[in-house]
N, C-alpha and C positions, 0 to 999 in steps of 0.2 A: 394202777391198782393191779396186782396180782391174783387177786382171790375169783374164783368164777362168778360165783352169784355173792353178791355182799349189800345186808339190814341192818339197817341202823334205826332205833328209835321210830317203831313201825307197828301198827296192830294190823290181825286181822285178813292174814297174807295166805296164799296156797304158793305151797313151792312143791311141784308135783312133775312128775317125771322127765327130768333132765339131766344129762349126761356129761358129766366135769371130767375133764382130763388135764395134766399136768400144770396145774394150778399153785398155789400156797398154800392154800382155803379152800375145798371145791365149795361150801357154801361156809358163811362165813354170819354170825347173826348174833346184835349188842343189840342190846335196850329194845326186845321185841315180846309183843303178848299176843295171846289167841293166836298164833301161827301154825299152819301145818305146812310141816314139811314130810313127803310120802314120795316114795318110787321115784326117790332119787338114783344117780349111780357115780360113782367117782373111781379112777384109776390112776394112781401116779403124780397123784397131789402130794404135799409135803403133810397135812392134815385133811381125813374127808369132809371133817364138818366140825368147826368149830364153833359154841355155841352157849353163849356166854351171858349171864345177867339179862332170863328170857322167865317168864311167868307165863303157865296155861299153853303150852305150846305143846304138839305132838311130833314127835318123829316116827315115823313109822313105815317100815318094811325099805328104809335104804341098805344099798351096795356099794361101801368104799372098803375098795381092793388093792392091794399092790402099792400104798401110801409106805416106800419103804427108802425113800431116795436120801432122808436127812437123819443123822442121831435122833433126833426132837419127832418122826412121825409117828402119827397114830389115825385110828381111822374115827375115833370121835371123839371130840374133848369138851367135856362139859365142866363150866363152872358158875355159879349163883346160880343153877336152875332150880326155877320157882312151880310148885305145883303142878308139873307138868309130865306127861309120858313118854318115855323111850321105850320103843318094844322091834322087835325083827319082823312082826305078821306082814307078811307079804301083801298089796294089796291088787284086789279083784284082775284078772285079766281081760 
């Protein structure tokens, strides 16, 4: 597997401050609900967080940067997301 952190078919999860480097995926998440993902950081992944066919999930206050290695990167790519928040708010220090 390629990807740093990788969900599959999963409720209910904290993915909360870890630091992806030179990955595919730095986090990588199919078929997941009620998940938080916050105060992530990725650098030099081909994608920072791919995040796909997910319901009720938060993303909030990640850092993927420098995701610049392949024609195809980006630093987040979302597809089927379900009722759920993407936002930048930094969280607490």
């Amino acid at each position: 597997m390629r990807d740093g952190i990788y969900l599959e078919d999963s409720k209910n999860l904290d993915i909360t401050g870890n630091q992806i480097f030179g990955s595919r995926y730095g986090i990588h998440c199919m078929y997941i609900d009620g998940t938080k993902i916050v105060g992530n950081r990725g650098e030099h992944n081909v994608t920072g967080a791919m995040i796909m066919g997910v319901t009720d999930v938060l993303v909030s206050g990640n850092s993927f940067a420098k995701q610049s290695s392949n024609v195809n990167s980006q630093g987040i790519l979302l597809y089927d997301v379900q009722t759920s928040l993407v936002e930048n708010k930094r969280p607490p220090e």
